[in-house]
C-alpha positions as CSV (number, residue, x, y, z in Angstrom):
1,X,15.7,7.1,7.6
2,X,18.5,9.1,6.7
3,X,19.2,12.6,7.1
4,X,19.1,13.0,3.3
5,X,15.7,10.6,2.3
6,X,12.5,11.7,1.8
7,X,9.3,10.1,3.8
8,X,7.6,7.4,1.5
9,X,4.1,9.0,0.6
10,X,1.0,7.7,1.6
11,X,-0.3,5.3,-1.1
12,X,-4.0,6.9,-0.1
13,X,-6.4,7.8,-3.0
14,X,-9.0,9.6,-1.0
15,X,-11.3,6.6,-2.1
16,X,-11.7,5.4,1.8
17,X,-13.8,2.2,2.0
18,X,-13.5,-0.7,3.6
19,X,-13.8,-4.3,2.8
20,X,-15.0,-7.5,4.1
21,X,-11.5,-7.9,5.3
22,X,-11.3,-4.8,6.6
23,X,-8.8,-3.5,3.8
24,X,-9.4,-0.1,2.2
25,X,-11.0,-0.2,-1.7
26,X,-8.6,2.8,-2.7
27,X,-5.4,2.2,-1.3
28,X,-5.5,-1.6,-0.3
29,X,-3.5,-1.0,3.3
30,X,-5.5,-3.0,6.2
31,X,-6.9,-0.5,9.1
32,X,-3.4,-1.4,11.2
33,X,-1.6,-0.1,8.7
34,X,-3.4,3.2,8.1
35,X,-3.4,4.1,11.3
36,X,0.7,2.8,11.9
37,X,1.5,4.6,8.6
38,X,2.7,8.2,10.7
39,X,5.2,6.0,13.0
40,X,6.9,3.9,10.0
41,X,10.1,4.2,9.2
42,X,10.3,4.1,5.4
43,X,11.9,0.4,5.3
44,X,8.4,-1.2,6.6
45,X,6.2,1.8,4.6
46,X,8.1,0.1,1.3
47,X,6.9,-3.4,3.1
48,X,3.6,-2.0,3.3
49,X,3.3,-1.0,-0.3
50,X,5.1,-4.4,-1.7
51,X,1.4,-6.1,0.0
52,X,-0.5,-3.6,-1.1
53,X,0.3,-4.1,-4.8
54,X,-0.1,-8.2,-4.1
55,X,-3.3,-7.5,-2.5
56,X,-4.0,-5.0,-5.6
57,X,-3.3,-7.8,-7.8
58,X,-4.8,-10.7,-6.7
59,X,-8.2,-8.5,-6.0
60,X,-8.0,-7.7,-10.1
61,X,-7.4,-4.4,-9.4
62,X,-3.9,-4.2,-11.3
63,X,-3.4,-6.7,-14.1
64,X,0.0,-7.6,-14.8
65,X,1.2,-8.2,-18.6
66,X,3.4,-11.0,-19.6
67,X,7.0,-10.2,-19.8
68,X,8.0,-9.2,-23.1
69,X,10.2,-11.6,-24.9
């Protein structure tokens, strides 16, 4: 991180319940990376958020609309 760049937030919602697959409801991060999240640097945090909003999507939990044309 540079001198200059902020930290990447915490994509937590205070909505802190696990799944089957052991993946929070609210944020969709997996237990590892909750409790990594403090030692990231903010290259593998953006990582982290990139699966968060596939896992987001393909749970139904963000719907994507068709490109507009």
């Amino acid at each position: 991180m540079t001198p200059s760049e902020r930290p990447v937030r915490s994509p937590c919602v205070n909505v802190c319940a696990l799944d089957d697959d052991d993946v929070c409801t609210g944020c969709q991060r997996t237990v590892a990376e909750i409790t990594r999240w403090s030692r990231m640097d903010n290259e593998e945090r953006r990582s982290v958020l990139a699966l968060c909003h596939e896992r987001a999507k393909s749970s139904g939990l963000v719907w994507m609309l068709p490109a507009r044309r």
